[in-house]
N, C-alpha and C positions, 0 to 999 in steps of 0.2 A: 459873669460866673464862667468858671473855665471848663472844661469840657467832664463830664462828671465817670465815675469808674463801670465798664466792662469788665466782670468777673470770670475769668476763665478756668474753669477748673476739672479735677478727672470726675468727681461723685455731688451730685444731689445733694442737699440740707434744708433743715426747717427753716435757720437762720437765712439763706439764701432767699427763700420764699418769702420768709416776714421781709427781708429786707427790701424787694421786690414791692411787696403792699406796700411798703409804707414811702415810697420811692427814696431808699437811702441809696440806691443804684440804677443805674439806667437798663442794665439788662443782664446775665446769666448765658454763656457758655459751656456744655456742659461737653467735654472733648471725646469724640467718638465712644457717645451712649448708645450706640447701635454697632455690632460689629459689621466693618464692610462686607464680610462674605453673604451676611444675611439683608444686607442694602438693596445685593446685587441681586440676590432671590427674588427679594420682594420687586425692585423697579422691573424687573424684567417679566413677568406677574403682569403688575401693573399695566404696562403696554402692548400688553397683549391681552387688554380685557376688553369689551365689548360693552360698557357699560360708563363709558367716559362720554361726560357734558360739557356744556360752556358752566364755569363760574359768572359769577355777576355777581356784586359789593354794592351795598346801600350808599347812596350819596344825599345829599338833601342840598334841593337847590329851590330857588322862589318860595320855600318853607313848605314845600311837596316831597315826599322821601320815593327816590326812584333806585331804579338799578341799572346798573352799567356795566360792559365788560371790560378787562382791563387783561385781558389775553390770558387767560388761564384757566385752563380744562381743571374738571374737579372729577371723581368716584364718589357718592354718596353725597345725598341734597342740607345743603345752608338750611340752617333754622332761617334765616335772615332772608329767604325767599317765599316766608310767609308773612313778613311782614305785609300789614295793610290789606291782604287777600279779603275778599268777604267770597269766595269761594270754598266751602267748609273742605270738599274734598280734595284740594291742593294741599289745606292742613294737614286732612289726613293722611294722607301720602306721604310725608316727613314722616310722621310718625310709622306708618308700615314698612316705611326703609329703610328706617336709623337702625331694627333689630338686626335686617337682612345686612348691610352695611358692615357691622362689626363681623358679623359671620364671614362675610367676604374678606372684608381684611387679613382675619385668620387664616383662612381660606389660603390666602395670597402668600403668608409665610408658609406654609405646609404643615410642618410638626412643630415650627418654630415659634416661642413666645413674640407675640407681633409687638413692633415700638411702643404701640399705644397702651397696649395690656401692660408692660414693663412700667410703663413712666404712671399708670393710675394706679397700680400698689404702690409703687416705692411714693405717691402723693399721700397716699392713706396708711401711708407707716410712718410716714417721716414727719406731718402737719400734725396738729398736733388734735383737732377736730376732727380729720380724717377727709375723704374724699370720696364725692359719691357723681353718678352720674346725674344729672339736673333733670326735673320734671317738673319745668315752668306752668305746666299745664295740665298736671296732675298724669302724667305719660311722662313714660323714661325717653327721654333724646338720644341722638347720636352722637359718642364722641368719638372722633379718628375719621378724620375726612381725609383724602387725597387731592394733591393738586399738582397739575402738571403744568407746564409751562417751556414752551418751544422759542428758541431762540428769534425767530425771523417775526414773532407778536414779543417779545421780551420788552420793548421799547414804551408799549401800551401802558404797561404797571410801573414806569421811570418817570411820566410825564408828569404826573401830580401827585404828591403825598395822600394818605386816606386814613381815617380811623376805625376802629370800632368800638361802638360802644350799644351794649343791651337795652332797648326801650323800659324805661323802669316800669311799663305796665306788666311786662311780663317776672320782675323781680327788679327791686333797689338794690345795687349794688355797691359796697364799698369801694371796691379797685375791681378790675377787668385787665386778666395778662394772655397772654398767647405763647402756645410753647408749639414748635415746630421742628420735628427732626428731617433732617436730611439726609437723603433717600439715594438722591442723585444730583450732584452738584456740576455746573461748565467749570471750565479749565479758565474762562475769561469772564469776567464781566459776574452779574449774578449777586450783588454784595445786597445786603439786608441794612437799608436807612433808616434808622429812626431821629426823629426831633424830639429834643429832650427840654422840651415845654411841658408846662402844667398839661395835668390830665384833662383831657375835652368831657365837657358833660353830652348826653344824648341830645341828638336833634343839633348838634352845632353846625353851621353853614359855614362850609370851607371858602374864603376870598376867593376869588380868579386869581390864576397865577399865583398860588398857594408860596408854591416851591420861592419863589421869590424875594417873597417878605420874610421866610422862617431865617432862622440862622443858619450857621451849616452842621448838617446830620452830623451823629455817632454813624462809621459805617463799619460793617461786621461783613466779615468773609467765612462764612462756614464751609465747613469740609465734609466730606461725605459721613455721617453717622452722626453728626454734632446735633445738640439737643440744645435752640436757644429760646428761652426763655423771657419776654418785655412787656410792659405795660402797652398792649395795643389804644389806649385810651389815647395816644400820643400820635403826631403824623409820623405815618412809616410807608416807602416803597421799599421797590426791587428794583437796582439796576439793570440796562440791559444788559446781555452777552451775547456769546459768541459759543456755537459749538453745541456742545452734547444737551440734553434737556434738562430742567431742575425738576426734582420730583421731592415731594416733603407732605410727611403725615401730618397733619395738625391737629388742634382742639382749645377751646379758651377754658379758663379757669376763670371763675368766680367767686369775689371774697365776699364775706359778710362776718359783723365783728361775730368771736366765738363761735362761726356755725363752720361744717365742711365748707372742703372748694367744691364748687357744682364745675362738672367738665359738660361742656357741651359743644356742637360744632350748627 
């Protein structure tokens, strides 16, 4: 099968989304949905906050699900870092920081509508269900995480593709996508790979040397403001680069037939 369609375009649609779930497309560019001047507000915000961590991404290896870093700083904590915890107040802590979280974000824009608050009304105007924020656990989550990511660790998230996918104990999901706007893009290097393989069910155990055996990626070079939109159920990295740092808001969407998208991060 030959390499399947990248959608590029100026606005949002429902039909974009459906098509999305239902993988009739491999992914959604959405062409500077963010305007730059307000990019540069926020990144610069951003790096100058005090409250930046390590990321770390679930991997399952020996059929144990652990965590790994793959070079990229985050603002506001991964649901997916409570996986597996039987520390009740590690949970709770997600939970008392996803509200603080979205406040900061705002925060970070000033007076200005922040990416994420744009991109979850026009989800809950445009679907046709609506869009709501996810409360897998009977508490609202966080959607709009920050992630930072510096050239000289860029290399870390190139070496091996990764998926995501939701443990169905905390919600069965139909499709699971990822929308990511960019914030701050390098001049080199920095491209968004996805493999446009069937979608990975939870708990799937990645081969050694992953990158290998797949075929070769769809790769996506966003620009600064651009809002891309894929089925992360699918392997996808980050190429390295060279230069200035990538900065991008995210949050995943989650379908279920007839019900809203649940955003969560």
């Amino acid at each position: 099968m030959g390499q399947r369609i990248v959608r590029v375009i100026k606005k949002l649609s429902s039909d974009l989304i459906s098509d999305l779930i239902h993988d009739e497309i491999a992914a959604v560019v959405i062409e500077s949905y963010y305007p730059a001047h307000l990019c540069d507000l926020l990144s610069n915000n951003i790096l100058r906050s005090q409250d930046i961590d390590p990321y770390t991404h679930e991997v399952v290896e020996d059929d144990a699900l652990l965590q790994k870093y793959f070079g990229v700083d985050r603002i506001g904590i991964p649901f997916n870092s409570t996986y597996n915890v039987a520390n009740p107040e590690k949970i709770n802590e997600y939970y008392r920081e996803a509200s603080v979280q979205i406040e900061r974000l705002r925060a970070y824009c000033e007076h200005f509508l922040s990416p994420i608050d744009k991109l979850r009304l026009e989800l809950d105007e445009l679907f046709i269900p609506g869009a709501t924020v996810a409360h897998f656990q009977n508490k609202k989550m966080l959607a709009g995480i920050v992630r930072i990511s510096k050239a000289e660790q860029s290399y870390l998230s190139a070496l091996e593709p990764h998926f995501d996918a939701l443990p169905p104990k905390y919600a069965e999901l139909d499709a699971q996508l990822a929308a990511n706007i960019y914030l701050k893009v390098p001049d080199v290097g920095g491209e968004l790979e996805i493999w446009d393989i069937p979608a990975l069910t939870p708990f799937t155990q990645a081969p050694e040397q992953w990158r290998a055996v797949l075929p070769a990626p769809i790769k996506i070079k966003p620009k600064q403001g651009d809002l891309v939109i894929f089925n992360c159920r699918k392997p996808h990295a980050i190429c390295a680069f060279l230069g200035e740092d990538r900065i991008t808001t995210q949050m995943f969407m989650g379908y279920q037939l007839e019900k809203p998208l649940l955003l969560w991060n």
